[in-house]
N, CA, C and O atoms as a GROMACS GRO file, in nm:
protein
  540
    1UNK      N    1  -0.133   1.506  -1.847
    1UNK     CA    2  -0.210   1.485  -1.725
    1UNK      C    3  -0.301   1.363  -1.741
    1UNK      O    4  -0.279   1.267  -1.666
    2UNK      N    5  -0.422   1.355  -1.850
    2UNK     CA    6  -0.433   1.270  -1.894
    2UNK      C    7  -0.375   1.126  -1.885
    2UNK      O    8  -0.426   1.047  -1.805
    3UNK      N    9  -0.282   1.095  -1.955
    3UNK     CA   10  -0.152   1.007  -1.961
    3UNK      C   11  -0.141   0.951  -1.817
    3UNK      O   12  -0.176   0.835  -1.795
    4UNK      N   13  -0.097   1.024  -1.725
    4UNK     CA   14  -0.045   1.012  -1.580
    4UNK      C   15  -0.145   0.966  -1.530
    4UNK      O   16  -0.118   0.851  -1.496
    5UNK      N   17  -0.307   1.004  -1.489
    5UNK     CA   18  -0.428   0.984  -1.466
    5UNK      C   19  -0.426   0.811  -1.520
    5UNK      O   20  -0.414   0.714  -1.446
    6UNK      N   21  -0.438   0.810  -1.649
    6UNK     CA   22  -0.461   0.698  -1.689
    6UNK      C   23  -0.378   0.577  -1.647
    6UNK      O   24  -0.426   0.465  -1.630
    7UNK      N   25  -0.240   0.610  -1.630
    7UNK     CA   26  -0.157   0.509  -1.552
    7UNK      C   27  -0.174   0.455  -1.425
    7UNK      O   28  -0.161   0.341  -1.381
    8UNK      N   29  -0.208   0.575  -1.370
    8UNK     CA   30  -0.201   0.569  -1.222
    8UNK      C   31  -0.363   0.432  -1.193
    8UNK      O   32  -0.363   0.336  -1.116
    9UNK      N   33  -0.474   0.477  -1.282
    9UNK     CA   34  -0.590   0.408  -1.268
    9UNK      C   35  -0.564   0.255  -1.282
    9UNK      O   36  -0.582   0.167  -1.198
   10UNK      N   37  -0.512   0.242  -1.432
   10UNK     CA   38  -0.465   0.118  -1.480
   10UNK      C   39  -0.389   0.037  -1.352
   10UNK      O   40  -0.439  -0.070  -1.320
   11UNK      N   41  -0.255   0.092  -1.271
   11UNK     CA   42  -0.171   0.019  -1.190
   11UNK      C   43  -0.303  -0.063  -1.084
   11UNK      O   44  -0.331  -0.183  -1.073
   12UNK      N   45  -0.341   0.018  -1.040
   12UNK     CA   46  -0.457  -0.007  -0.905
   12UNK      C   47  -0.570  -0.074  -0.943
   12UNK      O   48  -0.631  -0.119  -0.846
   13UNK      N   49  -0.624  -0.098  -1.061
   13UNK     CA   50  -0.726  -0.182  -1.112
   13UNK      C   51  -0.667  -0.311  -1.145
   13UNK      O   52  -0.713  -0.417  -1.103
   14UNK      N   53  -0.548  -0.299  -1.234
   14UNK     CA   54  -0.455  -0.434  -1.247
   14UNK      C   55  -0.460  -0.527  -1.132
   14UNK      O   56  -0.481  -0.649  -1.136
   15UNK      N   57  -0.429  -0.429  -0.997
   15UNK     CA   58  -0.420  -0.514  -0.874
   15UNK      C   59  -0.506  -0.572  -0.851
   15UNK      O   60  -0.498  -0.694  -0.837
   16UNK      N   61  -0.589  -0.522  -0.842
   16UNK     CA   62  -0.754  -0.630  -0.774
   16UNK      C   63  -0.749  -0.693  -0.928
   16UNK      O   64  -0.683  -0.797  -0.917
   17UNK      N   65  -0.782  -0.679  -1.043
   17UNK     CA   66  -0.786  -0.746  -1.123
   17UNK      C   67  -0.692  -0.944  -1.061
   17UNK      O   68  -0.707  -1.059  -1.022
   18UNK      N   69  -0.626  -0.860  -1.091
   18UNK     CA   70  -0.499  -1.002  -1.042
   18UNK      C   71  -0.541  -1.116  -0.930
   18UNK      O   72  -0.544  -1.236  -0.904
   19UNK      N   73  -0.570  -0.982  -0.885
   19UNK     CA   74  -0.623  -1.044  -0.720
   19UNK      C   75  -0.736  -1.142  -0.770
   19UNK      O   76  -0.714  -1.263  -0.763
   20UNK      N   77  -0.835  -1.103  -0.811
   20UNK     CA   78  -0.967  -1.175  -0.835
   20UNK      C   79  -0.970  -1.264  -0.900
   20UNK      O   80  -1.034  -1.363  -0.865
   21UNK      N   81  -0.881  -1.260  -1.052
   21UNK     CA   82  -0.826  -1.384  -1.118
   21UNK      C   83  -0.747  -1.462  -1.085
   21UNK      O   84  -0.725  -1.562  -1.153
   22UNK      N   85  -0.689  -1.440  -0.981
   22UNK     CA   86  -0.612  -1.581  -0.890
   22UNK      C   87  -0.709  -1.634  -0.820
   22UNK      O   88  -0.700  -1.757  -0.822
   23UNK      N   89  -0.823  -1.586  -0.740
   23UNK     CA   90  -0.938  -1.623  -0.684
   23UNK      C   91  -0.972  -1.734  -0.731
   23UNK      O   92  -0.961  -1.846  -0.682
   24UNK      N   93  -1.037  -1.681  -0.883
   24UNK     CA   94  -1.093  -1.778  -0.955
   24UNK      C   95  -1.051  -1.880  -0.979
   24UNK      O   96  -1.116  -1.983  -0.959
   25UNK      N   97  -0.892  -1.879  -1.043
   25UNK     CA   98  -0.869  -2.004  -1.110
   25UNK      C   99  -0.776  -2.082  -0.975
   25UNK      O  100  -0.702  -2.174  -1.010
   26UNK      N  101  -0.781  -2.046  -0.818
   26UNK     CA  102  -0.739  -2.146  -0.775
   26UNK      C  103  -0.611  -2.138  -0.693
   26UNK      O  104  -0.560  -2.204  -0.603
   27UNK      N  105  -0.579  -2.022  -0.765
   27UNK     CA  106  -0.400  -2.008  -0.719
   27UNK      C  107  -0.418  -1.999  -0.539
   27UNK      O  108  -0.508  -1.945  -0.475
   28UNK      N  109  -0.302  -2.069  -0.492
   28UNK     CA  110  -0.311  -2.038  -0.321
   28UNK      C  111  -0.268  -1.912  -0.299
   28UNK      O  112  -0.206  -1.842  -0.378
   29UNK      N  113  -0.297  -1.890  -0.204
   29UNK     CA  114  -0.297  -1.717  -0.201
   29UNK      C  115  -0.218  -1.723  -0.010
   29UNK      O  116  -0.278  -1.765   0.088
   30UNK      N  117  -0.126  -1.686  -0.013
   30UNK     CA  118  -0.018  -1.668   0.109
   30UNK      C  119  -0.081  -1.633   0.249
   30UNK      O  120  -0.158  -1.539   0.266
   31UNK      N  121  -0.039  -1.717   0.345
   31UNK     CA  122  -0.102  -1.674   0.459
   31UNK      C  123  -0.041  -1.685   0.557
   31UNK      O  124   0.042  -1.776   0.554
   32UNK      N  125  -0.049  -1.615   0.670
   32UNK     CA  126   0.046  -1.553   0.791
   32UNK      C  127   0.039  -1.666   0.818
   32UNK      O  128  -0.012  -1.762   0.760
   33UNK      N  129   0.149  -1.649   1.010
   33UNK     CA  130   0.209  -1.807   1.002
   33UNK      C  131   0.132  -1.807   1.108
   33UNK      O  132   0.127  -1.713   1.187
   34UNK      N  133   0.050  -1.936   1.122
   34UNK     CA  134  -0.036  -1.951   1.219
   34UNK      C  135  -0.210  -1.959   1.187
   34UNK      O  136  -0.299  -1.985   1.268
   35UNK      N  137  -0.219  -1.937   1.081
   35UNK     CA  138  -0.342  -1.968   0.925
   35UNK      C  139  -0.401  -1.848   0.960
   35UNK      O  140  -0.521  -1.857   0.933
   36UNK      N  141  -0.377  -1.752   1.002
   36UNK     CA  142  -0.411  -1.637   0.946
   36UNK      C  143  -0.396  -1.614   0.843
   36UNK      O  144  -0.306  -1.677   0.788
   37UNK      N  145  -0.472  -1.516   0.762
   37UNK     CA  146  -0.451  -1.443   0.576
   37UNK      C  147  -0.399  -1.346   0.617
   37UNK      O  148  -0.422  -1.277   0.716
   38UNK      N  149  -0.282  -1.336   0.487
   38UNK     CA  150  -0.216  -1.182   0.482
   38UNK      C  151  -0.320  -1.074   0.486
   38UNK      O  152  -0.441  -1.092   0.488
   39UNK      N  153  -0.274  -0.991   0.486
   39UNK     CA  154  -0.364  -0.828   0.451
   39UNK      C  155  -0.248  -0.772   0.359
   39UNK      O  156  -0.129  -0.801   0.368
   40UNK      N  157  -0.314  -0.677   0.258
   40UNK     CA  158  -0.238  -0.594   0.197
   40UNK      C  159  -0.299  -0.456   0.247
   40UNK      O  160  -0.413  -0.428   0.282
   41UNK      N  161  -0.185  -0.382   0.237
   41UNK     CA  162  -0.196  -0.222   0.182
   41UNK      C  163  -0.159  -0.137   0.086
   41UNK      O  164  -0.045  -0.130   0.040
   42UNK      N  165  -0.275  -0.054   0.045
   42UNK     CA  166  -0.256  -0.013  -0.084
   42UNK      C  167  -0.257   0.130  -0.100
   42UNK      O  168  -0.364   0.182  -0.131
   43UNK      N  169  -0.167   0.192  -0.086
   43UNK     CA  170  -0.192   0.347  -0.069
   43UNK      C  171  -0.176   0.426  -0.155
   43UNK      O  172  -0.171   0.362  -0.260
   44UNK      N  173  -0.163   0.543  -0.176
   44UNK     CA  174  -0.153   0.657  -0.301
   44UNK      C  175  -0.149   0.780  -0.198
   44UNK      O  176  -0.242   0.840  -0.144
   45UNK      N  177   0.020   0.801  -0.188
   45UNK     CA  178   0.100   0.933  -0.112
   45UNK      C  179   0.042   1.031  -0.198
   45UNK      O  180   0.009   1.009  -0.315
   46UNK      N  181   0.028   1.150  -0.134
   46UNK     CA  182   0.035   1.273  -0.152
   46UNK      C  183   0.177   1.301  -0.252
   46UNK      O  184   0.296   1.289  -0.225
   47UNK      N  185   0.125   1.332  -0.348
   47UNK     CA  186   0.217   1.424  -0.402
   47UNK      C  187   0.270   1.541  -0.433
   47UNK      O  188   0.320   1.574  -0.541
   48UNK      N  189   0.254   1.620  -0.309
   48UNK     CA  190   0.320   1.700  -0.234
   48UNK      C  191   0.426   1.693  -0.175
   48UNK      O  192   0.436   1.623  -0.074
   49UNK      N  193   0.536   1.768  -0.228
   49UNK     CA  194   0.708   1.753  -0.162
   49UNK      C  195   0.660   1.780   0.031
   49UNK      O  196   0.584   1.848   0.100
   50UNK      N  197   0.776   1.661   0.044
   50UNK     CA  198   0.757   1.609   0.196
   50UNK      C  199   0.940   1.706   0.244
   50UNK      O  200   1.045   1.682   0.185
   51UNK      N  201   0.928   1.790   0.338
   51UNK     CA  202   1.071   1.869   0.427
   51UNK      C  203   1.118   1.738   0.380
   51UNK      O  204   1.050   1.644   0.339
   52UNK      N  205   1.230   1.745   0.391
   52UNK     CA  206   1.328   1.621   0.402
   52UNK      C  207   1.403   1.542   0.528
   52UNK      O  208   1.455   1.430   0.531
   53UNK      N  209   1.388   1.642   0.630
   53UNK     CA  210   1.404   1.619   0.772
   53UNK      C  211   1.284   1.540   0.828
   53UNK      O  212   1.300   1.455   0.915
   54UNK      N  213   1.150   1.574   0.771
   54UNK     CA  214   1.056   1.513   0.804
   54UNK      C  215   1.016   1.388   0.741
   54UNK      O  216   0.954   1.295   0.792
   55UNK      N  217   1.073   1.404   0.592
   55UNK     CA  218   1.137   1.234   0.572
   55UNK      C  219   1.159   1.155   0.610
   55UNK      O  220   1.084   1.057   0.615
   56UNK      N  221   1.277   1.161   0.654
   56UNK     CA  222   1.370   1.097   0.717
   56UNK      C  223   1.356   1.097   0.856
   56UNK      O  224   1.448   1.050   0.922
   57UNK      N  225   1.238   1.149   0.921
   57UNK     CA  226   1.210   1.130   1.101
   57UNK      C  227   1.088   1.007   1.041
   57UNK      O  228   1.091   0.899   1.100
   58UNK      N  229   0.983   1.022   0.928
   58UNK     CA  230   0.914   0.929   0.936
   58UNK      C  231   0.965   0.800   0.875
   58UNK      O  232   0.914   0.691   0.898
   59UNK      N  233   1.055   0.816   0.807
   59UNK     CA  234   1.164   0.653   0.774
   59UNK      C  235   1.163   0.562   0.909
   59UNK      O  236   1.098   0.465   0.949
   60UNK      N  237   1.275   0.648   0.959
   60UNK     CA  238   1.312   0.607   1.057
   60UNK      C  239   1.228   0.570   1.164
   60UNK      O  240   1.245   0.463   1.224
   61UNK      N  241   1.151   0.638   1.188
   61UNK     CA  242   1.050   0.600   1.320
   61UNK      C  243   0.944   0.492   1.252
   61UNK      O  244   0.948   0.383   1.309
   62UNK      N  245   0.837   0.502   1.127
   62UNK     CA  246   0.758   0.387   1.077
   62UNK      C  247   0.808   0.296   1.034
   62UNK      O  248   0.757   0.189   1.065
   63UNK      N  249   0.907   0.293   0.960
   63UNK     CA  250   0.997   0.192   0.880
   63UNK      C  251   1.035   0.049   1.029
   63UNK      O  252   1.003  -0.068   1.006
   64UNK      N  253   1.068   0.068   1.095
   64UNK     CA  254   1.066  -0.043   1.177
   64UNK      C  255   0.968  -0.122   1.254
   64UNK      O  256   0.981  -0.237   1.297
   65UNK      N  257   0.835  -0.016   1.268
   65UNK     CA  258   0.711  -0.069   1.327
   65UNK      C  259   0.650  -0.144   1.213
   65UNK      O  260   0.578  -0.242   1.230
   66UNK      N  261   0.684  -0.089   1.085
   66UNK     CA  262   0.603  -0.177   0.975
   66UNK      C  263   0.670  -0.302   0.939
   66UNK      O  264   0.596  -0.382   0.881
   67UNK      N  265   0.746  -0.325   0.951
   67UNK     CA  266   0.884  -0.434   0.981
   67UNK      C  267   0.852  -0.574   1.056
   67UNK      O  268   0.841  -0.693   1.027
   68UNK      N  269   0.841  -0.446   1.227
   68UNK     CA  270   0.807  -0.543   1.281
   68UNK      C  271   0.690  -0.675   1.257
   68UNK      O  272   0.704  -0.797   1.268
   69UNK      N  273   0.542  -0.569   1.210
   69UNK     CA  274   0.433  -0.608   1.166
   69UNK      C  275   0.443  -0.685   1.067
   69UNK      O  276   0.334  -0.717   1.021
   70UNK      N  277   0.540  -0.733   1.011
   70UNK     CA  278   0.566  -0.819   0.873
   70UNK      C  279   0.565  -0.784   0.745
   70UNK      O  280   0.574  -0.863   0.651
   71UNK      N  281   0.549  -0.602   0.733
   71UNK     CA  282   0.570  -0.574   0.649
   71UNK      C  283   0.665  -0.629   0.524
   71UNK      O  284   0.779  -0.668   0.547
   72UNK      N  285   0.612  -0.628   0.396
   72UNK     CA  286   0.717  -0.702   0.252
   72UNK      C  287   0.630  -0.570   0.148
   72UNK      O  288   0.520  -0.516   0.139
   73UNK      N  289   0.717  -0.569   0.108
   73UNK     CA  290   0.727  -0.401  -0.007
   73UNK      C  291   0.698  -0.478  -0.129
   73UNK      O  292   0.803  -0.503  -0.188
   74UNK      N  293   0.569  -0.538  -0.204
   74UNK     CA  294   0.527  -0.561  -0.310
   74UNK      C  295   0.560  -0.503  -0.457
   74UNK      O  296   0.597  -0.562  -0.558
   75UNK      N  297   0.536  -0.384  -0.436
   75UNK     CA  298   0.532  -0.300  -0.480
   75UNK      C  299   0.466  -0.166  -0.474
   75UNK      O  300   0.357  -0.140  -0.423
   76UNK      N  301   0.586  -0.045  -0.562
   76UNK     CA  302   0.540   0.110  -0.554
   76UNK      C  303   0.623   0.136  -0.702
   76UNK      O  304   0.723   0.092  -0.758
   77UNK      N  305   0.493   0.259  -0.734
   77UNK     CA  306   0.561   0.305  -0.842
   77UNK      C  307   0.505   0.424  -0.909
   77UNK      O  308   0.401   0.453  -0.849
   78UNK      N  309   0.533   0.528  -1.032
   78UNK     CA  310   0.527   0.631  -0.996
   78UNK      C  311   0.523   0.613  -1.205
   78UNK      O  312   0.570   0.514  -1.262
   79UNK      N  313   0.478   0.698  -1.259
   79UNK     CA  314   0.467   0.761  -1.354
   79UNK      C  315   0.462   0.662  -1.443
   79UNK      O  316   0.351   0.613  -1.462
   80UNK      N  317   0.586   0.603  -1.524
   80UNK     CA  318   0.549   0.482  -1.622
   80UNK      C  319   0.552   0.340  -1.583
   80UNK      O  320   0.526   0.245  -1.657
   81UNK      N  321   0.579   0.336  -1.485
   81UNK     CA  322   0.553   0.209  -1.392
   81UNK      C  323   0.397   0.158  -1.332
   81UNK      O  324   0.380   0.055  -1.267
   82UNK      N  325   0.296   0.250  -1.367
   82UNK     CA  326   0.150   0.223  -1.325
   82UNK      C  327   0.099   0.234  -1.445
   82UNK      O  328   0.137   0.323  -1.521
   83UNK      N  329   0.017   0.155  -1.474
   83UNK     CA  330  -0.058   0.146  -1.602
   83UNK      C  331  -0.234   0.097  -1.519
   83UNK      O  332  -0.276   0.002  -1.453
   84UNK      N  333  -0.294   0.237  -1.576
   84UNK     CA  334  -0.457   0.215  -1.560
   84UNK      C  335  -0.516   0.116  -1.697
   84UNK      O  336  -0.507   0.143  -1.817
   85UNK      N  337  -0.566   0.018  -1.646
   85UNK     CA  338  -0.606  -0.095  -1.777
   85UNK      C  339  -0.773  -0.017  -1.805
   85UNK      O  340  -0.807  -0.018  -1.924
   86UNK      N  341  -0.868   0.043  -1.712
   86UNK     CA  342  -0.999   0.107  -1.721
   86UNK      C  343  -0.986   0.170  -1.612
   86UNK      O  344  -0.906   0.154  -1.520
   87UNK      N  345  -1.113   0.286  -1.635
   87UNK     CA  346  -1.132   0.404  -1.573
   87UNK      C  347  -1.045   0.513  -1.539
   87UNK      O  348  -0.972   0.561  -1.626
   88UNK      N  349  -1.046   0.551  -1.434
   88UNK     CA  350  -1.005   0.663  -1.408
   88UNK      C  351  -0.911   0.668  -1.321
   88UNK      O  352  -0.956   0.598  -1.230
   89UNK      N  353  -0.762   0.722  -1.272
   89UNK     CA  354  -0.696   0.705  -1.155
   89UNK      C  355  -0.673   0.858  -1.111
   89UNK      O  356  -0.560   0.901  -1.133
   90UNK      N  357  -0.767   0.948  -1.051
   90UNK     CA  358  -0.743   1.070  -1.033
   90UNK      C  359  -0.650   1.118  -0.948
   90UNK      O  360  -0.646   1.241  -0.939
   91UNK      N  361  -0.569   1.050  -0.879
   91UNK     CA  362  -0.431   1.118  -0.828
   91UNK      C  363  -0.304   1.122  -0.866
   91UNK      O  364  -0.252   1.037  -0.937
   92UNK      N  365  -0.259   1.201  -0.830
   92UNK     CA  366  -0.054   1.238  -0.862
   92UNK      C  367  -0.006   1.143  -0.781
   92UNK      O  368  -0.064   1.098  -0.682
   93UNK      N  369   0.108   1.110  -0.826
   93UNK     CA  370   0.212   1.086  -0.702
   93UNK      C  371   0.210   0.909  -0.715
   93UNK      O  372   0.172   0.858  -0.820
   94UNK      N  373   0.246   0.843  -0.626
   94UNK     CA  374   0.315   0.738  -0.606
   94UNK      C  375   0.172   0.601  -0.559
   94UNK      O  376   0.090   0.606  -0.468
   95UNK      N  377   0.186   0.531  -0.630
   95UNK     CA  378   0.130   0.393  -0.571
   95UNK      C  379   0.220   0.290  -0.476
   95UNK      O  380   0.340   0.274  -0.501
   96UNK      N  381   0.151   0.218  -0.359
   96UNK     CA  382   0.233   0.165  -0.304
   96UNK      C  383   0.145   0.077  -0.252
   96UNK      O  384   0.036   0.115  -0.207
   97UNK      N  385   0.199  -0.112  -0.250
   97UNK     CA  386   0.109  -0.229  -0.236
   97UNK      C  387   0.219  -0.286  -0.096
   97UNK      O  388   0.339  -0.314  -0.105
   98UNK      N  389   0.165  -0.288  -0.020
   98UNK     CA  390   0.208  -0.363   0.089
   98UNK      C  391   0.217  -0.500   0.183
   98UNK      O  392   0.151  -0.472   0.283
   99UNK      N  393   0.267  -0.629   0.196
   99UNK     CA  394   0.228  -0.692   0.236
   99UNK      C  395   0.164  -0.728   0.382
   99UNK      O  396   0.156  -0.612   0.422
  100UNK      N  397   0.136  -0.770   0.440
  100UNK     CA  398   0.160  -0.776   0.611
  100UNK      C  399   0.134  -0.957   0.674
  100UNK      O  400   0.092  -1.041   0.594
  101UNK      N  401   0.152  -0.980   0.762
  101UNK     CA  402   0.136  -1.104   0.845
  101UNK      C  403  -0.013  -1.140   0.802
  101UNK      O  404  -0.068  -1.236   0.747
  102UNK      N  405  -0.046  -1.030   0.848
  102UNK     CA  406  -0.285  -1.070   0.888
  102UNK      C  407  -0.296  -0.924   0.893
  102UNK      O  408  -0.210  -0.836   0.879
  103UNK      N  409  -0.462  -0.915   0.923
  103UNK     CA  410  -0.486  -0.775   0.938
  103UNK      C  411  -0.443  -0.774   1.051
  103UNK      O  412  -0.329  -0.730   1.067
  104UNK      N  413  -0.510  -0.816   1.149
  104UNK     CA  414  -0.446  -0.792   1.297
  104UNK      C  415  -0.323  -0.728   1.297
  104UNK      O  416  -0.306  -0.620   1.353
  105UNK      N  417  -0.209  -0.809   1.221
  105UNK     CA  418  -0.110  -0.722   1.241
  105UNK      C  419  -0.052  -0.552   1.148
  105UNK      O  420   0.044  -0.476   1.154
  106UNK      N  421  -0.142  -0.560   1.093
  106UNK     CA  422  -0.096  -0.477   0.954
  106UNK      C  423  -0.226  -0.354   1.083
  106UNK      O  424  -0.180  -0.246   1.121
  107UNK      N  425  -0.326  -0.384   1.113
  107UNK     CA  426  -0.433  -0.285   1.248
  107UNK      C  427  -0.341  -0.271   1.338
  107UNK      O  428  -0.282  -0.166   1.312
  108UNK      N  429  -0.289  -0.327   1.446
  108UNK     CA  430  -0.215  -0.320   1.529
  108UNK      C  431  -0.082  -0.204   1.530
  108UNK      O  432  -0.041  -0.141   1.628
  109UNK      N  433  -0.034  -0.198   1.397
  109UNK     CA  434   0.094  -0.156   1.342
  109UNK      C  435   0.038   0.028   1.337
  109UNK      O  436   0.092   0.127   1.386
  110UNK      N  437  -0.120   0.012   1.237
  110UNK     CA  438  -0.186   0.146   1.214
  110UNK      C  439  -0.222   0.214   1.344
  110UNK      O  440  -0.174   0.326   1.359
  111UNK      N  441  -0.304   0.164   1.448
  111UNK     CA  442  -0.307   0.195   1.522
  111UNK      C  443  -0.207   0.218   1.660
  111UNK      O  444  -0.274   0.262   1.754
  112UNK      N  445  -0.079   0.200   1.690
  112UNK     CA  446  -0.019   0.203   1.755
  112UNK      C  447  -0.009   0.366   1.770
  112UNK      O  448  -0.035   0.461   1.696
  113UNK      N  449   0.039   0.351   1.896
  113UNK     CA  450   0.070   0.512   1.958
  113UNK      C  451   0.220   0.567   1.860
  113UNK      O  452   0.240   0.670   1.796
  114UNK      N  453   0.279   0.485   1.876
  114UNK     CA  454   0.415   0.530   1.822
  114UNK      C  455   0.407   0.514   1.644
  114UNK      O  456   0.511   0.520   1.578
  115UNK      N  457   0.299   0.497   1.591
  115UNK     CA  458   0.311   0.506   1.420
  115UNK      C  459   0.213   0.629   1.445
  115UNK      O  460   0.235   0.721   1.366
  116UNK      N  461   0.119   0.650   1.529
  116UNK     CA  462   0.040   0.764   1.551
  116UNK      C  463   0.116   0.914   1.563
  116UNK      O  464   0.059   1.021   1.544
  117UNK      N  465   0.257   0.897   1.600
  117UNK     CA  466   0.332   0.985   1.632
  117UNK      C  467   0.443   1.000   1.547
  117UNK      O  468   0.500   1.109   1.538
  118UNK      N  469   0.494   0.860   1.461
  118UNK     CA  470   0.529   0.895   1.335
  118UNK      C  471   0.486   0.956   1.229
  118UNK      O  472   0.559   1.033   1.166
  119UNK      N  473   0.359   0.930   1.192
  119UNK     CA  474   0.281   0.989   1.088
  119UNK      C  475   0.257   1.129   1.035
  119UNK      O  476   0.216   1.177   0.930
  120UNK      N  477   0.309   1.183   1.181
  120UNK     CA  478   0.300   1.332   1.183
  120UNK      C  479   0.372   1.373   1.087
  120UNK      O  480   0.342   1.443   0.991
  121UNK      N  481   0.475   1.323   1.117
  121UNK     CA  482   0.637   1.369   0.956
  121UNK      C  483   0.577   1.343   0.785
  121UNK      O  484   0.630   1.379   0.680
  122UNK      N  485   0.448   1.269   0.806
  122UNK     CA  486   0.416   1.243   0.665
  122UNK      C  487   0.351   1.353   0.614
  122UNK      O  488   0.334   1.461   0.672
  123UNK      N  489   0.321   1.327   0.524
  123UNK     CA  490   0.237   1.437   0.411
  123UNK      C  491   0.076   1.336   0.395
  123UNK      O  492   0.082   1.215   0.374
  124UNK      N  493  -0.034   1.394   0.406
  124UNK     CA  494  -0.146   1.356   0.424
  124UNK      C  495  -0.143   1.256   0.250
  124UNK      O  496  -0.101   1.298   0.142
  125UNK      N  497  -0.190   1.145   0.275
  125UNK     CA  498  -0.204   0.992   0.171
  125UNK      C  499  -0.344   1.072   0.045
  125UNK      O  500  -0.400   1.177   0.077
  126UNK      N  501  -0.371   1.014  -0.063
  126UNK     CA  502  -0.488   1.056  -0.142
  126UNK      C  503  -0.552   0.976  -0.103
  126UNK      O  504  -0.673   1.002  -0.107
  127UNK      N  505  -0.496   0.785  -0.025
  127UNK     CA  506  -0.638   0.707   0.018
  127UNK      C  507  -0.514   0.618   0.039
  127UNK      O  508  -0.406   0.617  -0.020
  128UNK      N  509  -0.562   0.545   0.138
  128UNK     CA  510  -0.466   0.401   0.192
  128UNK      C  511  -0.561   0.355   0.232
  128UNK      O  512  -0.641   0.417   0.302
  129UNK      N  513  -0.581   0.173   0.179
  129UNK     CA  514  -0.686   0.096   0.225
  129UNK      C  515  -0.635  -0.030   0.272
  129UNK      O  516  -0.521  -0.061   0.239
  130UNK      N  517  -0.707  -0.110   0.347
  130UNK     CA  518  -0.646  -0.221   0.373
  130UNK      C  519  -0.713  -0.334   0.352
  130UNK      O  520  -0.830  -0.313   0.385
  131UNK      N  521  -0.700  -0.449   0.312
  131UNK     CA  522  -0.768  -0.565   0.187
  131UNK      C  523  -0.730  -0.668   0.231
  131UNK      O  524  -0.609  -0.692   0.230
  132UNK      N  525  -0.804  -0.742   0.271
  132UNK     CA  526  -0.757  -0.894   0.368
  132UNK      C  527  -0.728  -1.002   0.236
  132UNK      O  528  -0.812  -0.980   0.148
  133UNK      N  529  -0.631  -1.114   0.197
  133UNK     CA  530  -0.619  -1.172   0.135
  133UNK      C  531  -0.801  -1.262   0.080
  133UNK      O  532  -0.905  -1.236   0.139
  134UNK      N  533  -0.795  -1.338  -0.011
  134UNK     CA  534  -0.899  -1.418   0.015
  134UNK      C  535  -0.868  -1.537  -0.022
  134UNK      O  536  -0.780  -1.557  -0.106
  135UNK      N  537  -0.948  -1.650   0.049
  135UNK     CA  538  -0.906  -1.805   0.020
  135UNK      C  539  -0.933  -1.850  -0.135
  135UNK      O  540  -0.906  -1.965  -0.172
   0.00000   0.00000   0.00000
């Protein structure tokens, strides 16, 4: 448990880590088309078994609104694939880094009626945040 904890912390600290040390030393950092900044999302699913019908209704129904929004699948990952570098990562289950256009579009996408009505098929998140690129 331990072990798992500690991975899970490590993956999600790495990220902003990364994040902040590209800051520093300069690196350009990607931006929607039209000079908007990307947004990321960074979530941590419930790891709680999801029906499988209800799976596959929220695939299908979010999977194309997040698409539309410019969604790009960074990365997700799950047990030895997350490494906590410090502290603590107190949840089970799956990490997942998301790209998007801008916030606008990555807000737009969250708030829509029809992801409002997808979501239902999901299994409640341990925390999904959303993180505007920085120059």
């Amino acid at each position: 448990m331990k072990t798992r904890t500690l991975l899970y912390s490590t993956g999600l600290i790495a990220m902003f880590v990364f994040g902040h040390l590209s800051a520093r030393i300069g690196v350009p950092v990607a931006h929607a088309q039209g000079g908007e900044k990307a947004a990321y999302l960074i979530a941590s699913p419930s790891s709680a078994p999801n029906a499988p019908e209800r799976a596959a209704a929220y695939s299908k129904a979010a999977g194309p609104l997040a698409k539309a929004a410019g969604m790009q699948m960074l990365g997700s990952g799950e047990g030895s694939t997350i490494h906590v570098l410090e502290g603590t990562f107190p949840y089970k289950g799956r990490l997942v880094v998301e790209k998007y256009r801008s916030m606008k579009s990555l807000l737009d996408f969250w708030k829509s009626p029809a992801y409002q009505e997808a979501k239902k098929n999901r299994n409640e998140a341990n925390f999904i945040i959303a993180v505007e690129a920085v120059e």
